[in-house]
Structure formats: C-alpha cells, structure tokens
C-alpha positions in Angstrom: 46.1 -0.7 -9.2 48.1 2.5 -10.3 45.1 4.7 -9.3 45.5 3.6 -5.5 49.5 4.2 -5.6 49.0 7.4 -6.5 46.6 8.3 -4.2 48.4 6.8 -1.2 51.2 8.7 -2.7 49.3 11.8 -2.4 48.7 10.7 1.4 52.3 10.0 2.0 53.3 13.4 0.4 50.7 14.8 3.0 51.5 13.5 5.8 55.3 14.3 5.2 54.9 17.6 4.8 52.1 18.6 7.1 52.9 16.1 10.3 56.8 16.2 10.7 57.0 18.8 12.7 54.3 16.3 15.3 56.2 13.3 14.3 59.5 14.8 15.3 57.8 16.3 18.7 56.8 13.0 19.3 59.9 10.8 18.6 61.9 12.8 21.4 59.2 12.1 23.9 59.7 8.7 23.1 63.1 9.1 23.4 63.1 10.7 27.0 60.8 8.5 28.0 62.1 5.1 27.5 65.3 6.7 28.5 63.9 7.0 32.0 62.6 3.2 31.8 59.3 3.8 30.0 58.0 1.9 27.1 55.3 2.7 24.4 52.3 0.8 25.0 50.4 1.0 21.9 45.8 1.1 21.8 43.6 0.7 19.2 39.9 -1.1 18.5 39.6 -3.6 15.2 41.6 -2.9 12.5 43.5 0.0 14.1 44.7 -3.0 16.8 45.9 -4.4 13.8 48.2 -1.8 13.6 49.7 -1.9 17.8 50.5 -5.8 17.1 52.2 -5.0 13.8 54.6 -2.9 15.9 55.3 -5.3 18.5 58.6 -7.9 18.6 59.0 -6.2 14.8 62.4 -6.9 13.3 64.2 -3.4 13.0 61.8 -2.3 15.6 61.9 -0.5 18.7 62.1 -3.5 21.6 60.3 -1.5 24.3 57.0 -1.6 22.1 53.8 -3.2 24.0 50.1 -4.2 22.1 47.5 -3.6 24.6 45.4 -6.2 23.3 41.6 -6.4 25.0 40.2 -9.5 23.6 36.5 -7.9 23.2 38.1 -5.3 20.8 39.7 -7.2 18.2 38.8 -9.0 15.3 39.5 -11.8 16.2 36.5 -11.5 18.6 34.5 -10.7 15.7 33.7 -7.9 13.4 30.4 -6.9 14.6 31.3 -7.8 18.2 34.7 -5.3 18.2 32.5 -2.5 16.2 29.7 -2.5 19.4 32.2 -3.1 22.0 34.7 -0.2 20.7 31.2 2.4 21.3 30.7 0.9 25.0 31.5 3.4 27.4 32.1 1.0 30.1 34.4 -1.8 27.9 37.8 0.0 29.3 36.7 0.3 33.0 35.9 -3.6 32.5 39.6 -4.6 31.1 42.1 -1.6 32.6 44.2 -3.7 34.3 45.4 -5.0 31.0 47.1 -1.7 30.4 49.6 -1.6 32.9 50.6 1.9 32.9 53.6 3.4 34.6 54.6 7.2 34.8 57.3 7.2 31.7 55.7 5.2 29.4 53.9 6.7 26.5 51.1 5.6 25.1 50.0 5.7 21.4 45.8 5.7 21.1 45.0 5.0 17.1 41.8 5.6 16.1 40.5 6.6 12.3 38.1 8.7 13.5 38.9 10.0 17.1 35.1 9.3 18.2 34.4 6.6 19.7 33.8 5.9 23.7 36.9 2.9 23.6 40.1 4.5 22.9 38.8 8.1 24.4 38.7 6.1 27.5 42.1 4.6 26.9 43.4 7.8 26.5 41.8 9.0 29.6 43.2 6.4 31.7 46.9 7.2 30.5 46.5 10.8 31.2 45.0 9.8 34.8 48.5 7.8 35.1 50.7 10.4 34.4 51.4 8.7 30.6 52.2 11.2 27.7 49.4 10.3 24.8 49.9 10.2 21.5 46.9 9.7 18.9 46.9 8.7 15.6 43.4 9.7 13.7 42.4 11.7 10.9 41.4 15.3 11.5 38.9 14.7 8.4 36.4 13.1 10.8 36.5 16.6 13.1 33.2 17.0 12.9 32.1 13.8 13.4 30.3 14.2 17.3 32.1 12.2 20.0 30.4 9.3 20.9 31.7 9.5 24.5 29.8 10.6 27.5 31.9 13.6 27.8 31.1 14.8 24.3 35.1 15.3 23.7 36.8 13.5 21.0 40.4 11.9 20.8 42.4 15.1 19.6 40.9 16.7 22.4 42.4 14.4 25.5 46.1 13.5 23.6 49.9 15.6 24.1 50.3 15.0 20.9 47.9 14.4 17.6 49.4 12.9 14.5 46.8 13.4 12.0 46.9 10.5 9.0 45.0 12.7 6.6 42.6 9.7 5.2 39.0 10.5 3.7 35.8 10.4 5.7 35.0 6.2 4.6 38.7 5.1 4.4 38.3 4.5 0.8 40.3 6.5 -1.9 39.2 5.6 -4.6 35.0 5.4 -6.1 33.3 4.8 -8.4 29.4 5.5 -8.7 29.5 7.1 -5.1 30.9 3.8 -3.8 34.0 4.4 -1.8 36.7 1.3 -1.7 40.5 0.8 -1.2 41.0 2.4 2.1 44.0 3.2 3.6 44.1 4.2 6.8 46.2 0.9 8.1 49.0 1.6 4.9 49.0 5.2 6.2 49.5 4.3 9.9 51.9 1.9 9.2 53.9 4.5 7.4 53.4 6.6 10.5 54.6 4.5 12.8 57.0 3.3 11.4 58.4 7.0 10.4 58.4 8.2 14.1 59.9 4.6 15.6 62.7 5.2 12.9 63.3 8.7 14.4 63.0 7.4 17.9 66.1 5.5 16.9 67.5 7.7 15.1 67.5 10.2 17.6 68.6 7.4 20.4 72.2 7.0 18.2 72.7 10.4 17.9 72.6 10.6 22.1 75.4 7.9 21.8 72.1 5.9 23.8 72.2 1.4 23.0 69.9 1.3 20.4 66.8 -1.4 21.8 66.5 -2.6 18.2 65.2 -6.5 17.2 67.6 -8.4 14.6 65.9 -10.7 12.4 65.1 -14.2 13.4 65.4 -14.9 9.8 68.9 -14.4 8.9 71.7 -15.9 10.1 72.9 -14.6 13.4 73.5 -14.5 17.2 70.6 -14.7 19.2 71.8 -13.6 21.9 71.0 -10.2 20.6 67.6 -10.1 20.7 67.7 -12.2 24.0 69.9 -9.7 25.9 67.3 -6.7 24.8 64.3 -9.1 25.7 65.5 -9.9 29.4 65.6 -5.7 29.4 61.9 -5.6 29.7 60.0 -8.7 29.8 59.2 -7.6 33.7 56.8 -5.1 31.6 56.5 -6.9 27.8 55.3 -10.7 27.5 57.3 -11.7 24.2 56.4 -15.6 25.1 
C-alpha cells in the first residue's frame, strides 16, 4: 500500500507545482463569475462523473456547484453502455437541454484523456453559450487522436486546462507490464477540491458571503444551509 502513497504523492507534488499558476487563473474566474450570478456546472462521462457529483451539496463546499448528470453516461447506466455512449458524436445533441447554461456560469469538462466525442461536445456547447470552460485531463494522453468529428481534442476547445498529470492507463503502479491502482479520480478530487478552496478563499478576501454548505452531521442551525439553498435552487435541484 506504501508504493501507491508515494506515487500519488509524486502526483500531488506535480500537480502543485506545475498547475497553480492554472489553478489560481481558474479560481478568480470562478470567483467573478458567480459573483455576477453564475454557477459551476460540472461534466464528465463514467467515472470522471463520479467526480462532478462528489462536488455537488458537498459539506465545506462551494453551494453554487451543479452535476450535469446525462443518464446514458454514467455508471450507473452501465459500464460498457457509458464507455460506447461517451464516443457517440450525437449523445450531447440528444440530452443538451440538461445543461442549462447561462452566460456567467462556468463550466468544468473532466475527462482523463481529452479525446472523446462526449465531453468535447460539452465543451463546445458551453463555449457556444458564452460559458468560460475549464477541463480537467491529463496532457500525457496528447497524442492520443481525437475521437471527435472535428479531429480537436479537449485542451484544444477549453479557457483554461488543468492538467492532472496521470499515466497513459491510469494505473501507477505494474507489475509484469500490467498497469493497476489508478488514480486519476484521487488526483481530480485533489484538484478540485484545491481550486473550490481558493474560490473561497479568494471570495473572503473580497469581504464577498462565503456560499459554503455546513454539515448536516453536526449539531447546528439549519437554516444555514437552507438560506444558501433558496439562493439558487431556481438553477440547482438539491431535492
């Protein structure tokens, strides 16, 4: 278990140094954005949709935080089923109206390998809507070919690319050429969690009310949480 500690270590140490200057670009976007009534819708296709729910109604977390979840595209849906659908070019066209976008939002594509017709198309559709795009992929898949009609990949479309630094496979660790313990979704929860902590971070310093959830957990008022809620649920279904 060590062997995989140090090697996300080595990942964390990576993106830390190479990606702050992105993360930090990225965080005041946010910031202006939601400032002006916008909130972060967040994309991505199997396990990286894992990743937009485990930012959404998040205790400590940013309220103004929307998954865009298309059924077709998730797990849940099946593995093999969210794999095919993710490489159909005509998947978002079918489900766009669940991505509600409006001009300050910002909208965070994640995708391991930036290649794939799915979120390229989600990104497209944001930039058609005047949305500033974010993506979250790993730079190691560069010269993977798109798999998108236009032959352009994710880094290619997006305002801003965070690059997660994690190995062709997902795996860091092998043994006999067989690559296991990935860790793209540790990595892009480390990520995301990084910039939403600057977002606020950067919100208190503007003397702005911070849109943060309490936890449901603890003892406290909940009028808290309800309060921020009734801020956006014309835009966020938290039922």
């Amino acid at each position: 278990m060590y062997a995989y500690f140090l090697e996300i270590q080595k990942l964390m140490q990576t993106v830390q140094e190479q990606e702050h200057a992105q993360i930090a670009e990225a965080a005041q976007l946010i910031v202006e954005r939601l400032q002006l009534g916008g909130i972060v819708q967040l994309f991505g296709c199997g396990h990286s949709q894992l990743l937009a729910q485990d930012a959404f109604y998040r205790a400590g977390g940013l309220v103004p935080v929307r998954p865009i979840i298309i059924e077709p595209l998730t797990l849940h849906a099946g593995a093999l089923t969210s794999s095919k659908n993710e490489k159909d070019p005509t998947i978002i066209e079918q489900y766009k109206e669940q991505f509600d976008f409006h001009e300050n939002d910002v909208c965070i594509v994640i995708s391991t390998s930036g290649r794939n017709p799915a979120p390229i198309d989600a990104a497209l559709l944001a930039k058609q809507s005047g949305v500033v795009v974010i993506s979250l992929q790993s730079l190691n898949y560069h010269n993977q070919p798109s798999r998108h009609p236009s032959g352009k990949r994710l880094e290619e479309i997006v305002d801003i690319m965070i690059n997660t630094h994690t190995p062709i496979g997902d795996g860091v660790l092998s043994y006999n050429k067989i690559q296991f313990a990935p860790a793209s979704t540790v990595i892009g929860s480390f990520i995301l969690n990084a910039l939403f902590g600057e977002v606020i971070k950067n919100m208190a310093r503007e003397g702005c009310a911070l849109p943060v959830f309490e936890s449901n957990n603890v003892e406290s008022n909940r009028s808290h949480n309800e309060a921020l809620m009734a801020n956006y649920q014309h835009r966020i279904n938290f039922n």
